[in-house]
C-alpha positions as CSV (number, residue, x, y, z in Angstrom):
1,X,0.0,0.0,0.0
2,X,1.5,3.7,-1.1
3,X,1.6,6.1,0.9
4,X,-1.3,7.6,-1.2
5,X,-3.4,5.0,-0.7
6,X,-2.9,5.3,3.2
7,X,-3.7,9.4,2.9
8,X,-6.8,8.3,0.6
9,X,-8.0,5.6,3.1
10,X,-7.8,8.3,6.5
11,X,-9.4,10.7,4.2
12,X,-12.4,8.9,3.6
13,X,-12.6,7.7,7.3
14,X,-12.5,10.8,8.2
15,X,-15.7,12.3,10.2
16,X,-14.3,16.2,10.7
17,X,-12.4,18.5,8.2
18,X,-9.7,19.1,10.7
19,X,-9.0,14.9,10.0
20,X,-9.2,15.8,6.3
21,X,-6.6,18.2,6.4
22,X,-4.3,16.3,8.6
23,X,-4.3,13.6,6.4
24,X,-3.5,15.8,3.7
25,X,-0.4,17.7,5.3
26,X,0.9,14.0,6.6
27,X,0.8,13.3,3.2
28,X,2.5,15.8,2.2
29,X,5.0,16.1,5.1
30,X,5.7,12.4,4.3
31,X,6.9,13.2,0.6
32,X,11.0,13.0,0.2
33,X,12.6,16.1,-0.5
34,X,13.1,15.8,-4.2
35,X,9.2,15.2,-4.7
36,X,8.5,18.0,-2.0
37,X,10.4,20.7,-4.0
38,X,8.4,19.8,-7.1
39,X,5.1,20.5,-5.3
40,X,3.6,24.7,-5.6
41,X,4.3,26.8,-3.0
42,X,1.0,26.9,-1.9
43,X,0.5,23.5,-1.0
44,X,3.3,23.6,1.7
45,X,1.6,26.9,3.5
46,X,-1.5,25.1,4.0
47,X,-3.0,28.4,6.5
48,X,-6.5,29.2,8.2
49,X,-7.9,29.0,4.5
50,X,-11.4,27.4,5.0
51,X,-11.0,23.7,4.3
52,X,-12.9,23.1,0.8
53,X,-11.3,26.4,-0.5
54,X,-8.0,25.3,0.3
55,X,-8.0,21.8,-1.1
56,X,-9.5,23.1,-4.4
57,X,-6.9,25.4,-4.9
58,X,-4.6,23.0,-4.3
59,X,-5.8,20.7,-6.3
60,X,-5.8,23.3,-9.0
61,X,-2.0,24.4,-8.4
62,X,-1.0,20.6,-8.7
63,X,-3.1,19.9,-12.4
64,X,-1.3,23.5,-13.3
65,X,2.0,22.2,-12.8
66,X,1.2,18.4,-14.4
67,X,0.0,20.3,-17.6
68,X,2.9,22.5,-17.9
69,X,5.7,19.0,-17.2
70,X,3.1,16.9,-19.5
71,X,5.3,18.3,-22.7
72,X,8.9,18.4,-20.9
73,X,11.0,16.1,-21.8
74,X,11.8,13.5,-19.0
75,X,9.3,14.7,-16.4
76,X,8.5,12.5,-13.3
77,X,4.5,13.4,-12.9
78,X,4.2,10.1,-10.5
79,X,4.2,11.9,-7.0
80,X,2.0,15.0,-8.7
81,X,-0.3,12.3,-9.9
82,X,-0.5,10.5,-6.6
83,X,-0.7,14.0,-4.5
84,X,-3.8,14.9,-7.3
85,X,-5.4,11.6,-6.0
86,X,-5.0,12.2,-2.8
87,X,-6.3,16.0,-2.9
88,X,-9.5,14.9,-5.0
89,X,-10.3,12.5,-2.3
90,X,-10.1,15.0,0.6
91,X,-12.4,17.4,-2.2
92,X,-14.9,15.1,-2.1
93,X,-14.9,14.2,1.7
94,X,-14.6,17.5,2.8
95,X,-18.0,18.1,0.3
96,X,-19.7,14.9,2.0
97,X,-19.3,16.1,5.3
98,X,-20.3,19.4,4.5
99,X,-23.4,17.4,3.0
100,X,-24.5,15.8,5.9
């Protein structure tokens, strides 16, 4: 099991957004250092920003930068791709609890 798979599994256990987001950030504070300094800046100041609003951006930072290394020669998308899984899966726990 990946490390992304783990992230995805306490996200969707989760049952508050503060678990959500704590997921999320040991995700990311799990990352090695070469995969870390890949990621947008605003993924590693993860603030007061309201949960949902924070994730989504994100999420949209992380599919910026996969787009712009899809045509470079070489690129390694493979963390980017796992951290995009594991940020949509937060997105859409963080929308079911705010469902329910």
């Amino acid at each position: 099991m990946t490390r992304g798979d783990k992230a995805c599994r306490a996200i969707r256990a989760a049952t508050r957004e503060s678990e959500v987001i704590a997921a999320v950030r040991d995700y990311i504070d799990a990352l090695d250092s070469s995969d870390a300094a890949r990621l947008p800046a605003e993924i590693l100041v993860m603030g007061l920003t309201p949960a949902e609003e924070l994730i989504q951006s994100a999420l949209q930072s992380v599919e910026t930068l996969l787009k712009a290394e899809k045509g470079a020669k070489g690129a390694k998308g493979g963390a980017l791709r796992e951290l995009t899984r594991v940020l949509t899966a937060a997105a859409r726990r963080l929308a079911d609890l705010s469902a329910s």
